[in-house]
Each structure stands twice: as structure tokens, then as C-alpha cells.
Backbone as CSV, one residue per row, in Angstrom:
resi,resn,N_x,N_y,N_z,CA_x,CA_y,CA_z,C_x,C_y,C_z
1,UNK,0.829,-1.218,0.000,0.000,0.000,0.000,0.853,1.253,0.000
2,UNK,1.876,1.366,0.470,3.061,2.635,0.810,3.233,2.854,-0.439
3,UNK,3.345,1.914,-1.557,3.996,2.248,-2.963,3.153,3.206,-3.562
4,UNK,1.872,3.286,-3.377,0.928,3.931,-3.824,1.090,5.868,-3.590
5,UNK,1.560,6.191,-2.270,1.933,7.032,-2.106,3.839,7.977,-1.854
6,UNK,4.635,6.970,-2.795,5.563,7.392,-3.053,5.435,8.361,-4.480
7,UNK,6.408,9.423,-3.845,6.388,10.331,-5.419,7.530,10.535,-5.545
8,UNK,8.388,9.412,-5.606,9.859,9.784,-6.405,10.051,9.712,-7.322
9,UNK,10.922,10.444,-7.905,10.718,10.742,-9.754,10.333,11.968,-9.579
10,UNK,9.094,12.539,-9.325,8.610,13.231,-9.481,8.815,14.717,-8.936
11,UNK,8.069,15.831,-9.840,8.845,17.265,-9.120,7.546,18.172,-8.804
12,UNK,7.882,18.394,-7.387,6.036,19.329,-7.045,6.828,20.724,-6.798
13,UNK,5.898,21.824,-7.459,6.103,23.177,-7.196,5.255,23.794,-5.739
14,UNK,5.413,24.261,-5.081,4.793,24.505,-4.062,5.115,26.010,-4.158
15,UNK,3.489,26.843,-4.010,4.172,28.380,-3.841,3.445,28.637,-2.204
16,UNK,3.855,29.646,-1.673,3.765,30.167,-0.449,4.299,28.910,0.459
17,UNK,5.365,28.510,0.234,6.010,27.374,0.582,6.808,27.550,1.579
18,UNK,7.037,29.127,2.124,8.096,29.125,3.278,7.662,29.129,4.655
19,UNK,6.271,28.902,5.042,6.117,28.636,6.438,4.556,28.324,6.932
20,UNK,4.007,27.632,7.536,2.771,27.660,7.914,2.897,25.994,7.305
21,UNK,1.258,26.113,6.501,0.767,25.003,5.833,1.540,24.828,4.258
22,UNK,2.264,25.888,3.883,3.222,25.736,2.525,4.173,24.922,3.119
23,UNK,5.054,25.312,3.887,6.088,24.865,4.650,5.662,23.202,4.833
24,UNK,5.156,23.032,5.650,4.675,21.694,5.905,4.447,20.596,4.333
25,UNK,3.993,21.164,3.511,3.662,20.571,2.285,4.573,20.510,1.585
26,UNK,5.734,21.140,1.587,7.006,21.080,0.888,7.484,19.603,1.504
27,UNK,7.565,19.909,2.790,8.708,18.704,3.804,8.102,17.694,3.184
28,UNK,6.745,17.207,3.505,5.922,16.127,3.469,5.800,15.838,1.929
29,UNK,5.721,16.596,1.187,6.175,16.111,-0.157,7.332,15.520,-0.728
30,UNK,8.695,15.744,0.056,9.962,15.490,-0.256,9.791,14.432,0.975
31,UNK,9.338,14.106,1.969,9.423,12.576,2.376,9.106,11.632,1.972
32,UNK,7.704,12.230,0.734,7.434,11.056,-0.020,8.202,10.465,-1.480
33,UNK,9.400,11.400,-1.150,10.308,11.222,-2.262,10.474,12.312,-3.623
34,UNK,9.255,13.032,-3.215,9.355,14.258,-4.879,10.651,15.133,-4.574
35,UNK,10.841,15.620,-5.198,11.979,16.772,-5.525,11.236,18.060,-5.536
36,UNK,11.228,18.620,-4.524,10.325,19.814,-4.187,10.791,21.349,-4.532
37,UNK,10.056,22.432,-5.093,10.516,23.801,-5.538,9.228,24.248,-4.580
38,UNK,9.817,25.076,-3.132,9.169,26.087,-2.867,9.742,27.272,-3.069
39,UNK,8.472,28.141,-3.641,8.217,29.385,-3.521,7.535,30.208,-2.656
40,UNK,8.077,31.481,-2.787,7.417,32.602,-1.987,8.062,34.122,-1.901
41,UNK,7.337,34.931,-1.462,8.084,36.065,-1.604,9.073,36.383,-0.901
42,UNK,9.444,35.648,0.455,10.826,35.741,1.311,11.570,34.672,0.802
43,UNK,13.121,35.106,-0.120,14.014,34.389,-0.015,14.282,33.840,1.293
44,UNK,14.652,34.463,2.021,15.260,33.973,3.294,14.241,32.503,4.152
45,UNK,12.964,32.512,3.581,11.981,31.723,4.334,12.161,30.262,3.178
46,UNK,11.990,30.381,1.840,12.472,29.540,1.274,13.349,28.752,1.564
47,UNK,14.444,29.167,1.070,15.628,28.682,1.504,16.363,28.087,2.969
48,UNK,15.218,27.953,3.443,15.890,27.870,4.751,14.901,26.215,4.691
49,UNK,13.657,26.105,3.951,13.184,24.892,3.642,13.981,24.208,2.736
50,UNK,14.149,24.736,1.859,15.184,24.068,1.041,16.222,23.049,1.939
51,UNK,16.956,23.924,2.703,17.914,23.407,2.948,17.293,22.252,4.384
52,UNK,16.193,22.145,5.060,15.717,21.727,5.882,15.751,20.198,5.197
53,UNK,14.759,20.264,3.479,14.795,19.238,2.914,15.953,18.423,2.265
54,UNK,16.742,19.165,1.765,18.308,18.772,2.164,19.013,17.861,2.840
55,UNK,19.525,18.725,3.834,19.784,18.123,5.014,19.097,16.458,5.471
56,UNK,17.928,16.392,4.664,17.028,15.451,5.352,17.141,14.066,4.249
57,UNK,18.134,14.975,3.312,18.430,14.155,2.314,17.376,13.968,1.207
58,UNK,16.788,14.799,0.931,16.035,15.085,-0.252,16.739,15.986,-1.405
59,UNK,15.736,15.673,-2.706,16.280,17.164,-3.113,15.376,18.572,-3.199
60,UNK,15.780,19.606,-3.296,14.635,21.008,-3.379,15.610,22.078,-3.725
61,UNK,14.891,23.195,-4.539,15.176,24.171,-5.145,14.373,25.163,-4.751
62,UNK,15.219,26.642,-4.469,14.242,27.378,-3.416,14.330,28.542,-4.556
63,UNK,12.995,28.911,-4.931,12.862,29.718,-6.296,12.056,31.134,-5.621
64,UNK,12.590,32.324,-5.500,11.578,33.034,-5.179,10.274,33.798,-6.180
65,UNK,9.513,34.067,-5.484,8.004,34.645,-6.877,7.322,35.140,-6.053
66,UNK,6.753,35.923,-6.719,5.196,36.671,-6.221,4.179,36.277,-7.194
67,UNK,3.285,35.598,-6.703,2.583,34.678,-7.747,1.509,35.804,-8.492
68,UNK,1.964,36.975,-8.296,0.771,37.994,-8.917,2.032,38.390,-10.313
69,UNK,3.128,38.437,-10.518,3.894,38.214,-11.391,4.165,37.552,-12.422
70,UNK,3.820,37.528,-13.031,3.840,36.570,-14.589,5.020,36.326,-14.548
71,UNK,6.369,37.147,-15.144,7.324,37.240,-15.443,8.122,36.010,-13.771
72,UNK,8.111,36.183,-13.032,8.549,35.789,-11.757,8.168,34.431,-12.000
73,UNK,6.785,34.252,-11.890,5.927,32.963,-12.100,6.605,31.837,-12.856
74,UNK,6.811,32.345,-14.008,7.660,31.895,-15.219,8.634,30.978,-14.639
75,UNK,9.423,31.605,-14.206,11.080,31.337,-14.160,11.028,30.381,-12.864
76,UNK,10.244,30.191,-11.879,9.630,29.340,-11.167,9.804,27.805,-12.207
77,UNK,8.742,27.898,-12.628,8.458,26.973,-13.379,9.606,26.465,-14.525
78,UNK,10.063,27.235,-15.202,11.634,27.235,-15.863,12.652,26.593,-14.946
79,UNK,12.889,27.367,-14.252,13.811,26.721,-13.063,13.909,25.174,-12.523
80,UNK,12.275,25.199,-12.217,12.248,23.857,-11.410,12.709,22.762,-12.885
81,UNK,11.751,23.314,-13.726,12.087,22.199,-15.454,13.483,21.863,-15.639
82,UNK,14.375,23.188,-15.363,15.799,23.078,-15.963,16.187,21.782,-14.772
83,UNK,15.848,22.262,-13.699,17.149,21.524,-12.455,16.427,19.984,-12.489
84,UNK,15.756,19.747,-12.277,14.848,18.157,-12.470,14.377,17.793,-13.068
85,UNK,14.329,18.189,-14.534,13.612,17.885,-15.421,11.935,17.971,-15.692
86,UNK,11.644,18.535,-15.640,10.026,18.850,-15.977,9.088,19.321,-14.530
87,UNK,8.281,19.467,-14.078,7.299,19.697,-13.311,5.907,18.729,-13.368
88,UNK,6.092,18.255,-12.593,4.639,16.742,-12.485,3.286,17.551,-11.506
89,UNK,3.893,18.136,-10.440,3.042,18.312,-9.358,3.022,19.754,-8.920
90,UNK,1.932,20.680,-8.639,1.616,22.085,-8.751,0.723,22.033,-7.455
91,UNK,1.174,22.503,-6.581,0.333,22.849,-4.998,-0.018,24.838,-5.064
92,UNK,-0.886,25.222,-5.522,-1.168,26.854,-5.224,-1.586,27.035,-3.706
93,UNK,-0.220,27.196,-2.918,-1.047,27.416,-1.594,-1.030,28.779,-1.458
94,UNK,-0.010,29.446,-2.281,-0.077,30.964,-2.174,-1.139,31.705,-1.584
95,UNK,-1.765,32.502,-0.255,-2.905,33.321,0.130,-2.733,34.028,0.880
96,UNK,-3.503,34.954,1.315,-3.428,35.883,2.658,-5.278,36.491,2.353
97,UNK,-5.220,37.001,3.674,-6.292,37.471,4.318,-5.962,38.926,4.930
98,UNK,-5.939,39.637,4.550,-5.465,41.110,5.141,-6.469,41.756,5.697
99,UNK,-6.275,42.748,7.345,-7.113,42.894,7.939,-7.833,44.337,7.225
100,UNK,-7.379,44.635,6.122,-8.193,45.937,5.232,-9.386,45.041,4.464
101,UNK,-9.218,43.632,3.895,-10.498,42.999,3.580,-11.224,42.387,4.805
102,UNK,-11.184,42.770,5.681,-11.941,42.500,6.670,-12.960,43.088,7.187
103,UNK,-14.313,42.929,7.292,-15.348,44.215,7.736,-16.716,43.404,6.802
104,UNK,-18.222,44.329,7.193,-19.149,44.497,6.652,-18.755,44.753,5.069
105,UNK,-19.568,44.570,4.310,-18.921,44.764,3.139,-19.573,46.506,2.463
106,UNK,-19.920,47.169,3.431,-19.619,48.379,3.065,-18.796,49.636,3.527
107,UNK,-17.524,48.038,4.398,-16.535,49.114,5.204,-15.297,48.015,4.327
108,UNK,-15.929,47.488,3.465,-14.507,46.453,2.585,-14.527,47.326,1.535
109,UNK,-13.354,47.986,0.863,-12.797,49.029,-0.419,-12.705,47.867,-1.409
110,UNK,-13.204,48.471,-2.532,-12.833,47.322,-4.022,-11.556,46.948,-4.243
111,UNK,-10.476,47.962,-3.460,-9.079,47.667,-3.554,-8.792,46.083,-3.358
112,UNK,-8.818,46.156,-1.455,-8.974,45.322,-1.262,-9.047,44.064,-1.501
113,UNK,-10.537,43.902,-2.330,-11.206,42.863,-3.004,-10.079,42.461,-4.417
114,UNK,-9.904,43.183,-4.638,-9.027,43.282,-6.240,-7.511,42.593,-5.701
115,UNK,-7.070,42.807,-4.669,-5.968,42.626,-4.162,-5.884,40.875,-3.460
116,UNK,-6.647,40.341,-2.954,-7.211,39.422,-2.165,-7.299,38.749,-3.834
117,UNK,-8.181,38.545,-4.670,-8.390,37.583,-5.613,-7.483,37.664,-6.631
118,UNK,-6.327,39.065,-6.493,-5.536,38.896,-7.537,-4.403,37.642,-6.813
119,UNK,-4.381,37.508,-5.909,-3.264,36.512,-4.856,-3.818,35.093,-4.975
120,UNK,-4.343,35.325,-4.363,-5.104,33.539,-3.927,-6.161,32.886,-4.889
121,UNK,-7.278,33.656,-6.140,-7.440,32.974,-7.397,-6.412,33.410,-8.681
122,UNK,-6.335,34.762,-9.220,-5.465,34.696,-9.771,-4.064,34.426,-9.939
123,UNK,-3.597,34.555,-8.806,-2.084,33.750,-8.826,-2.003,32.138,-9.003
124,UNK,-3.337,31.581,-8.580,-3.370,29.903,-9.034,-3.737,29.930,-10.322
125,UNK,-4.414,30.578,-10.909,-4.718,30.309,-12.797,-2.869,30.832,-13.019
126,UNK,-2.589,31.394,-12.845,-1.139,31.977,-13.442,-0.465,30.915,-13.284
127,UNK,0.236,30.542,-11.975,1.037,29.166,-11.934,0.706,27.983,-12.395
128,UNK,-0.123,27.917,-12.507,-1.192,26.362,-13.423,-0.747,27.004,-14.796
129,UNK,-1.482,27.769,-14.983,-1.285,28.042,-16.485,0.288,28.009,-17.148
130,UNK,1.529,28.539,-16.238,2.661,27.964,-16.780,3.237,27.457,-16.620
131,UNK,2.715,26.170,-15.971,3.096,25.308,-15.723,2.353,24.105,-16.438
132,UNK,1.825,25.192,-17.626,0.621,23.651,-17.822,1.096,22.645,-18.932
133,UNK,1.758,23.110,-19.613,3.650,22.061,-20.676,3.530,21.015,-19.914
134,UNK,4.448,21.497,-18.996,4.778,20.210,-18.242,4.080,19.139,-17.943
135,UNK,2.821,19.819,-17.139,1.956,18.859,-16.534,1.374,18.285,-17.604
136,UNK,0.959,18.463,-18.590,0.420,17.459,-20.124,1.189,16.633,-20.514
137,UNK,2.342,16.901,-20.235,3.389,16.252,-20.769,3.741,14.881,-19.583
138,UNK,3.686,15.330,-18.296,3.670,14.340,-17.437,3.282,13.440,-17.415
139,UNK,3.626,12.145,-16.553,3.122,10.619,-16.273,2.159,10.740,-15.359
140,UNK,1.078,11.647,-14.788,0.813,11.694,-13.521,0.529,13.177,-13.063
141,UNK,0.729,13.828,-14.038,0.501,15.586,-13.335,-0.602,15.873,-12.601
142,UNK,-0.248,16.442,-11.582,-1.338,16.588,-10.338,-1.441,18.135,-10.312
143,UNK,-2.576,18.632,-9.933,-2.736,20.236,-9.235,-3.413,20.141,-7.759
144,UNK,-2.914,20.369,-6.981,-3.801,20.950,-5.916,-3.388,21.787,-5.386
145,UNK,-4.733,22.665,-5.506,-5.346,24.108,-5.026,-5.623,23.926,-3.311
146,UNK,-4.913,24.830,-2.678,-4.986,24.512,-1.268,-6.375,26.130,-1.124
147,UNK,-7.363,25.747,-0.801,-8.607,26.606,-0.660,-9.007,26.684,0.558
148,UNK,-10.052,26.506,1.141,-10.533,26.788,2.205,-11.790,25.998,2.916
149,UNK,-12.293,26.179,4.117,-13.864,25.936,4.384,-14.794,27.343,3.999
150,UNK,-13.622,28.418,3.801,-13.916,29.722,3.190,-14.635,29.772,1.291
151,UNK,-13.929,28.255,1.069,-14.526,28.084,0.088,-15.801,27.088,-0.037
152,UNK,-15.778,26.906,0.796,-17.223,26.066,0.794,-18.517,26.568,1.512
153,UNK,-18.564,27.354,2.706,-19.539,28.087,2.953,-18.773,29.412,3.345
154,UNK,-20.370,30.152,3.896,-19.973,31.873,3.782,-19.176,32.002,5.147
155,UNK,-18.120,32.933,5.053,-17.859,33.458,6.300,-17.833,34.797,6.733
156,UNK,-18.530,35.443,7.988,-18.786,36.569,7.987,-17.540,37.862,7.903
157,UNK,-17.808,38.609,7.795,-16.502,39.815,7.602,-15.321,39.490,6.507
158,UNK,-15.583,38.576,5.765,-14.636,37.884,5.016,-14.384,37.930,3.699
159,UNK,-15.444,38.490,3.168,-15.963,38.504,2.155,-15.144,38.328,0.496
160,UNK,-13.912,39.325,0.849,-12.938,38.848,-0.371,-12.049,37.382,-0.353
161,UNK,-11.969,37.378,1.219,-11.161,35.569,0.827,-12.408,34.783,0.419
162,UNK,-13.418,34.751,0.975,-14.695,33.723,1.185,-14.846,33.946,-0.808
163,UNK,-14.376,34.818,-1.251,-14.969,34.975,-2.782,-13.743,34.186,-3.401
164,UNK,-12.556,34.700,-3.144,-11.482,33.817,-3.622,-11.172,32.583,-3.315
165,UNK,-11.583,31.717,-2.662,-11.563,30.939,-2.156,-12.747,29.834,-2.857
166,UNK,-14.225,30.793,-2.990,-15.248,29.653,-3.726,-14.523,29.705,-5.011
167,UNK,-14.024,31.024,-5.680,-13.384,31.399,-6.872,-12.378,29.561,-7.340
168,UNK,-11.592,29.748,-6.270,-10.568,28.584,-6.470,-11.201,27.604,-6.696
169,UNK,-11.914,27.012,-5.722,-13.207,25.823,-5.929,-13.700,25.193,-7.035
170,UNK,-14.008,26.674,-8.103,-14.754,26.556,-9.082,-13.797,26.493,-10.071
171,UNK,-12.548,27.002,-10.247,-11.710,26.817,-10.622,-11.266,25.207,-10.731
172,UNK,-11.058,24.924,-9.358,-10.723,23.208,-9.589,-11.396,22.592,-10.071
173,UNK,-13.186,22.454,-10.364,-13.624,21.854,-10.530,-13.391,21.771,-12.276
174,UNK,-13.293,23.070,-12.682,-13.477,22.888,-14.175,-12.381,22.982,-15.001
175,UNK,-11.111,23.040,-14.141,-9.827,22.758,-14.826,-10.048,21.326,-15.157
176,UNK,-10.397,20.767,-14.095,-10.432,18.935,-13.908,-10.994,18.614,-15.094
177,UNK,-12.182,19.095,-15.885,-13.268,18.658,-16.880,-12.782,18.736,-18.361
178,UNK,-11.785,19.781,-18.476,-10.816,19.950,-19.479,-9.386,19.289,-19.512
179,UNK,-8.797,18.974,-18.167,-7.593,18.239,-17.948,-7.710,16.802,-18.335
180,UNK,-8.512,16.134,-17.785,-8.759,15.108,-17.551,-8.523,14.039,-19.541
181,UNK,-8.308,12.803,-19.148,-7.239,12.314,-18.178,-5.929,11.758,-17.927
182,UNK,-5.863,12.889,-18.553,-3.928,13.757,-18.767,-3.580,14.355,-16.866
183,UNK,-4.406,15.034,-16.743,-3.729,15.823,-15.495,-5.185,15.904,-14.527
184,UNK,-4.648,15.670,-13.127,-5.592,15.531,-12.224,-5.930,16.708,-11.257
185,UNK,-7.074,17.168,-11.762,-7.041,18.386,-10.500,-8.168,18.268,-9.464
186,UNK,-7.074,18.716,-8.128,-7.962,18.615,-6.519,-7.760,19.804,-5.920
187,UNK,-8.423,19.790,-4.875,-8.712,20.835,-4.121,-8.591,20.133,-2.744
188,UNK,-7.779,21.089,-1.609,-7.848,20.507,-0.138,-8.979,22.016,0.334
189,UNK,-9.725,21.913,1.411,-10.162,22.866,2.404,-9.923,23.156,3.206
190,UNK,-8.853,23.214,3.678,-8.758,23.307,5.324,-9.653,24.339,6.499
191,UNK,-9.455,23.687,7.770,-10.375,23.932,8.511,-9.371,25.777,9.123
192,UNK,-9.403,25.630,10.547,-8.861,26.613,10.983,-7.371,26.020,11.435
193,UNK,-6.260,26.188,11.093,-4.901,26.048,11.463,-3.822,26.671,11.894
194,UNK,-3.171,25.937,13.145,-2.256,26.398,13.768,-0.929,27.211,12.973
195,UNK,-1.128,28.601,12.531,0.517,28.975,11.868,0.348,30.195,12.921
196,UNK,1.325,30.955,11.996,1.501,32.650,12.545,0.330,33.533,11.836
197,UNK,-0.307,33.029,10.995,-1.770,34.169,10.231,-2.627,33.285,11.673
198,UNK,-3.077,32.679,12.264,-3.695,32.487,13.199,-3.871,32.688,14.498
199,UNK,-2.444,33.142,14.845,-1.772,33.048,15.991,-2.713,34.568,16.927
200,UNK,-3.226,34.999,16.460,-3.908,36.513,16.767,-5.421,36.089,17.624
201,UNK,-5.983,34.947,16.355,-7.334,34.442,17.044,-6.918,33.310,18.033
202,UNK,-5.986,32.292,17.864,-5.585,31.298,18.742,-5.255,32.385,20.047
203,UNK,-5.123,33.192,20.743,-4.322,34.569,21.600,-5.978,34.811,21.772
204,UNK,-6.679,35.206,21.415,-8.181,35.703,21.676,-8.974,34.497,22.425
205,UNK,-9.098,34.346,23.264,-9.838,33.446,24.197,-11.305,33.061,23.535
206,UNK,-11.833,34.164,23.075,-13.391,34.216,23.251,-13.533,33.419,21.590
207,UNK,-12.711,34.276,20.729,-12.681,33.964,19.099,-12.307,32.137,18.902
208,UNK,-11.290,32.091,19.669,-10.500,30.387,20.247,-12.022,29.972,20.451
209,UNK,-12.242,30.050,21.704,-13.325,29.127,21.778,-14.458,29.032,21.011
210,UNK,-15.030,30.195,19.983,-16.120,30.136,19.042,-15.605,29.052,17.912
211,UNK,-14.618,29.164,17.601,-13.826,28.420,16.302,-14.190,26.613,16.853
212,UNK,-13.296,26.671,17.474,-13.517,25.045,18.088,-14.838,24.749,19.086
213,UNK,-15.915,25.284,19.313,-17.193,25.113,19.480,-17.688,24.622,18.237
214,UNK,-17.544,25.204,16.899,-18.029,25.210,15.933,-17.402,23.605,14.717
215,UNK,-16.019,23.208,15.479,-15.232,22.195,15.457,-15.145,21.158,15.697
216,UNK,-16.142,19.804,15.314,-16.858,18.404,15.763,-14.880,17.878,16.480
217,UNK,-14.130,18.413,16.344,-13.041,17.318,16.171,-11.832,18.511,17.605
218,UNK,-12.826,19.557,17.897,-12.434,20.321,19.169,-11.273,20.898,19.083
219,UNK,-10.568,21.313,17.794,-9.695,21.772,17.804,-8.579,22.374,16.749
220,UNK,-8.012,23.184,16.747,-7.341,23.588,15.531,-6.264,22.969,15.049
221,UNK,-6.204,22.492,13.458,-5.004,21.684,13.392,-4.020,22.075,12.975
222,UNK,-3.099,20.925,13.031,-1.511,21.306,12.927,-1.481,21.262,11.187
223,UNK,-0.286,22.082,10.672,-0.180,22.204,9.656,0.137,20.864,8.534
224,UNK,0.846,19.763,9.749,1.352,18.734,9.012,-0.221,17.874,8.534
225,UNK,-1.273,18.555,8.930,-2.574,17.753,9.138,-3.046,18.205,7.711
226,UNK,-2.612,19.004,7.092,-3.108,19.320,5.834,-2.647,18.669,4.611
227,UNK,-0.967,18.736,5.361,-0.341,18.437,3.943,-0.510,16.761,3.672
228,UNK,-0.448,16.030,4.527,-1.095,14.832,4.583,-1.944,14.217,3.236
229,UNK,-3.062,15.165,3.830,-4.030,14.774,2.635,-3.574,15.779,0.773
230,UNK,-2.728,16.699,1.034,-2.230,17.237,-0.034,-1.663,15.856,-0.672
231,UNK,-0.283,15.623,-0.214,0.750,14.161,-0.157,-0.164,13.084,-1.380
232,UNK,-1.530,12.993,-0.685,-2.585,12.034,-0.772,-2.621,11.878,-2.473
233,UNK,-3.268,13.605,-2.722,-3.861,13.873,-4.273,-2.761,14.127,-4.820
234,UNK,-1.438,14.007,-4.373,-0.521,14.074,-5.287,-0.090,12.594,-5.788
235,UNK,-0.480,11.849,-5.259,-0.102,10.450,-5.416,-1.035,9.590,-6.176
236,UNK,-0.402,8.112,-6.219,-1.159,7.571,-7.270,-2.237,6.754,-6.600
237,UNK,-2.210,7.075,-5.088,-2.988,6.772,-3.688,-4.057,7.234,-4.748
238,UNK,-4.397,8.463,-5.712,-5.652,9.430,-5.261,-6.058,9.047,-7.200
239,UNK,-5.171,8.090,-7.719,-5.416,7.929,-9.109,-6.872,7.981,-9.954
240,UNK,-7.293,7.949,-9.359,-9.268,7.821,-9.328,-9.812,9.304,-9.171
241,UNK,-9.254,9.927,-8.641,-10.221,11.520,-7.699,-9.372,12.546,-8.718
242,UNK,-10.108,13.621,-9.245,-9.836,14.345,-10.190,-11.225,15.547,-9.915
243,UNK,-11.417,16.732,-9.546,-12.642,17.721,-9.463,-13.016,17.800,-8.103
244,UNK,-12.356,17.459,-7.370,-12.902,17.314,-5.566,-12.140,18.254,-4.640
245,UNK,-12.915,18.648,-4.182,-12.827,19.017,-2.889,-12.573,18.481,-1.563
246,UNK,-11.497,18.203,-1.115,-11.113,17.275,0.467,-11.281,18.245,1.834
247,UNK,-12.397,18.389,2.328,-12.332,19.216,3.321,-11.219,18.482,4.625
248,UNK,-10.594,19.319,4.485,-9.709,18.857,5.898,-9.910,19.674,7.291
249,UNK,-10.931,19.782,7.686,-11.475,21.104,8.429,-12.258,20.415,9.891
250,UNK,-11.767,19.245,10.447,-12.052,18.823,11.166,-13.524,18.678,11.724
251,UNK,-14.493,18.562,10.805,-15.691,18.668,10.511,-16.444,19.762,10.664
252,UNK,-16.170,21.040,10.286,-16.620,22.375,10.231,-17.535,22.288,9.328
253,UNK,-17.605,21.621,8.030,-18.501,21.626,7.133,-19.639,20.477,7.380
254,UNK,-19.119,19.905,8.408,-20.482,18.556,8.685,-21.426,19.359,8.651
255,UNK,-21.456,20.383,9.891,-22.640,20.744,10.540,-23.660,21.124,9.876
């Protein structure tokens, strides 16, 4: 059964790859044997995975980008092609939530909004898109879109991730309908997770306890809890699943 989820040979791009739930998905991808390229906009945060995976006796290439960059985007994808030969596997975890899109939505600026979906949906059509050679060309090319429970129901004050986020959703679903079955595209959801973008409400007692009230599974997870099931749809574990959505959200969406 283990053979099923080895990905050696193989090369996954990971963007927003230097810490949190990127971070985690890099490591856990290069344990399963891929040859991992994270990106992100801190050299210094990259590279310091890089060399983590390294050290650990893997291989990885630490490429920096701003996935709102075409030109940047590119050479990502160039890069990883030149040093390992092609690109199989595409993780868009690239996102943020900034507290200026935060509010009623007649205290949220169109900026904002424009700013929020140019990151977290448009920066995943961009990296898919040049990366999409490769992946046709691949034995196995995988995408997964790391989205949200933001993408599956509404969340209040939220309004530009909660849009970018169904945005992505809809995105996965209908890349899959045109890919298929050349290249496999998934979607993870995650629930609420332990990084440093959390660390503000995890610190808030009252917000803490609304989150995991609302949490069949009582609690916020660890980052390695995501990439897990990322690992999953990158593998030939997931050879069957192509247009889905994996809520990993510790049953936030049961309810």
C-alpha cells in the first residue's frame, strides 16, 4: 500500500512554501520522495526549507516569486524544469487574508477585493497556467489548489477571501473537466490552522473558543494535518479523484 503514495521521480512546485501550511507541504512532499521547488516572496523563508529538505536528504530548489507576477511565475516553473527535469506536481497554496479585507462589506474598499483575488485565485490560474507544458506532458501531473472551508460556505466579515476561495473551488472543478485524463485536478479545504496568520485568534480566548465550538473534532489543526491529505492527491494513492474538494477542516462543514 506505501507504494501507492511514493512520489519519487517526481517534481512538485509549491508556492507560499516558506512557512505555515506551505512549509509543511514542501517537507511532506519530499518525504514522499518528490523533488520539491518552494516558492514565496521571502528568499530567506524559502531557503531555509530548502535546505531543511536537504539536510534530510532530499532534493529542493528554493525559487523566489510573487505569484501575482507573470514574469517571476515563469522562471519558477523554468527553473524547477531546468534543475529536475520537468514539473509533475503544482500545490497553489499561495494566500493571505489582510485585515483591510476585513469588515461588513460596506466598510470592505474594491481595492482590497481586487488585491485578495488577484493573490489567492489569480495567482493559481497563473502558476497552473505555466506550468501547464509540463503537466500534459507528465506521467501523472497533479494540481492541488490549497482553498478553504472559506470556500465552501460563507464566512462573515470575510468577504474577499470567502470569494477567492469559492473562486478557487470553481476553478478546480473545471480545470479537472478539461484536464482530464492527462492531469488531475484537486482541491484541499482546510479547517482553521495552527501557523503565525492564526496566531492573533488562537491569543483571543473568546474567538478560540467560538472556532472550536463550531469544530466536531475540538480543535485547531496542525499544519502537518493538511499536507497529509495534499501528499494524498498528489499520489497515485488518489489515481481515481480528479474535481474534488477534500475538506480537511475537522468537521466544520459537517454541521
Amino acid at each position: 500500500m506505501s507504494e501507492l503514495f511514493d512520489l519519487e521521480g517526481r517534481v512538485a512546485v509549491v508556492t507560499g512554501g516558506g512557512r505555515g501550511i506551505g512549509r509543511a507541504i514542501a517537507v511532506e512532499l519530499a518525504n514522499a520522495g518528490a523533488a520539491v521547488v518552494p516558492s514565496a516572496r521571502s528568499t530567506d523563508e524559502i531557503e531555509t526549507v530548502a535546505a531543511d529538505i536537504e539536510d534530510a536528504g532530499g532534493d529542493a530548489l528554493a525559487v523566489p516569486a510573487d505569484v501575482t507576477d507573470s514574469d517571476a511565475v515563469g522562471d519558477v516553473i523554468d527553473r524547477a524544469a531546468a534543475e529536475f527535469g520537468g514539473v509533475d506536481v503544482v500545490v497553489n497554496n499561495a494566500g493571505f487574508n489582510p485585515d483591510d479585507a476585513l469588515g461588513r462589506p460596506e466598510d470592505v474598499e474594491t481595492e482590497s477585493l481586487d488585491r485578495v483575488l488577484d493573490v489567492n485565485l489569480n495567482g493559481a490560474y497563473e502558476v497552473t497556467h505555466a506550468a501547464a507544458d509540463h503537466l500534459l506532458a507528465s506521467d501523472g501531473g497533479s494540481v492541488i489548489n490549497v482553498a478553504s472551508v472559506g470556500g465552501l460556505v460563507g464566512l462573515p466579515r470575510q468577504h474577499p477571501y470567502v470569494a477567492s476561495k469559492h473562486g478557487l473551488v470553481g476553478l478546480t472543478k473545471s480545470m479537472s473537466l478539461d484536464w482530464a485524463p492527462e492531469v488531475r485536478v484537486n482541491a484541499v479545504a482546510p479547517g482553521y490552522v495552527s501557523t503565525e496568520l492564526t496566531a492573533d485568534l488562537e491569543g483571543n480566548d473568546r474567538l478560540r473558543q467560538s472556532i472550536i465550538d463550531r469544530t466536531p473534532l475540538d480543535r485547531f489543526a496542525d499544519p502537518e494535518e493538511i499536507a497529509g491529505p495534499v501528499v494524498f492527491l498528489a499520489s497515485d494513492a488518489a489515481s481515481y479523484v480528479t474535481g474534488s474538494v477534500l475538506a480537511a477542516d475537522g468537521g466544520w462543514t459537517a454541521r
